[in-house]
C-alpha positions as CSV (number, residue, x, y, z in Angstrom):
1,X,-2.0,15.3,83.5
2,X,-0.9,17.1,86.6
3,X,-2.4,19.9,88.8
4,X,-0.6,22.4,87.7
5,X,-1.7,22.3,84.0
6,X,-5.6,22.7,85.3
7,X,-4.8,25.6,87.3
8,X,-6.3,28.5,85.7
9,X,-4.3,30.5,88.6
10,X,-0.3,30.5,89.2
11,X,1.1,29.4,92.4
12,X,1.6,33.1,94.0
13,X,-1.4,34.1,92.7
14,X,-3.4,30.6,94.8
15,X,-1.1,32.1,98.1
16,X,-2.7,35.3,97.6
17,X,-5.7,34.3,97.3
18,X,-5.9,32.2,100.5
19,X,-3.9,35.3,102.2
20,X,-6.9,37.6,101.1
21,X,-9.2,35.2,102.8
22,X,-7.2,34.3,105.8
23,X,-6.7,37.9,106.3
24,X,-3.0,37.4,105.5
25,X,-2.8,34.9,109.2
26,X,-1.1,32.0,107.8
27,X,2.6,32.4,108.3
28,X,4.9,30.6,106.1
29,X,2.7,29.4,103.5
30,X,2.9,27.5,100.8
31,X,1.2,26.1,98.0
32,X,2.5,23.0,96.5
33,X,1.5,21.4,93.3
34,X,1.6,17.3,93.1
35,X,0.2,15.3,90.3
36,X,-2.8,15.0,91.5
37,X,-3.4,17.4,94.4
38,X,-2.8,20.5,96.0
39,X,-0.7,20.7,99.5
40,X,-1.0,23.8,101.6
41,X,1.7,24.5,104.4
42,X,2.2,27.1,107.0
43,X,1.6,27.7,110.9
44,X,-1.9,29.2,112.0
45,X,-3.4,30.3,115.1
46,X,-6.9,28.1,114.8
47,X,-8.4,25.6,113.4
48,X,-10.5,28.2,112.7
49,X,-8.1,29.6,109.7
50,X,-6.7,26.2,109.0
51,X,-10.3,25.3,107.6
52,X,-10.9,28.9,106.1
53,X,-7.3,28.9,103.8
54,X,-8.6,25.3,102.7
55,X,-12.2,26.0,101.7
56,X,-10.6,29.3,99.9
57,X,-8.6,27.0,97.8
58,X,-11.9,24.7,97.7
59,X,-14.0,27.7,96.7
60,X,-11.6,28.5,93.9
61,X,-11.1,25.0,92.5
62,X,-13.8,22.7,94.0
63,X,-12.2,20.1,91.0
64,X,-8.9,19.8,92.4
65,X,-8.0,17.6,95.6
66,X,-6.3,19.6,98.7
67,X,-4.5,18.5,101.1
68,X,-4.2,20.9,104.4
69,X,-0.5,19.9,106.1
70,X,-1.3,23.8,108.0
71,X,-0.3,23.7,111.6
72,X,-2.0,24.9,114.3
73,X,-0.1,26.6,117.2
């Protein structure tokens, strides 16, 4: 069974989400469902912001396994 069928969110609604949180300071991202994981991409500022879009994600769906592929600049 893949991610995307556990998600109770869509994909734009999971960017949103982490752009809320981030106070909309993660350029470019995205959210990509695997089979088995979610991948977030997109250039921050911080480590700072890196760590807050992924624990928003986390907070959201501590079940499903994220990987952060955010840069920091």
């Amino acid at each position: 069974m893949s991610v995307a069928t556990l998600l109770p969110l869509s994909q734009a609604e999971l960017e949103h989400q982490i752009q809320a949180r981030t106070g909309r300071r993660v350029r470019n991202l995205a959210v990509e469902l695997d089979e088995e994981r979610i991948i977030l991409r997109g250039h921050v500022s911080s480590y700072y912001l890196k760590q807050l879009a992924q624990h928003g994600l986390h907070d959201l769906l501590p079940q499903i396994s994220v990987t952060n592929d955010i840069v920091v600049e």
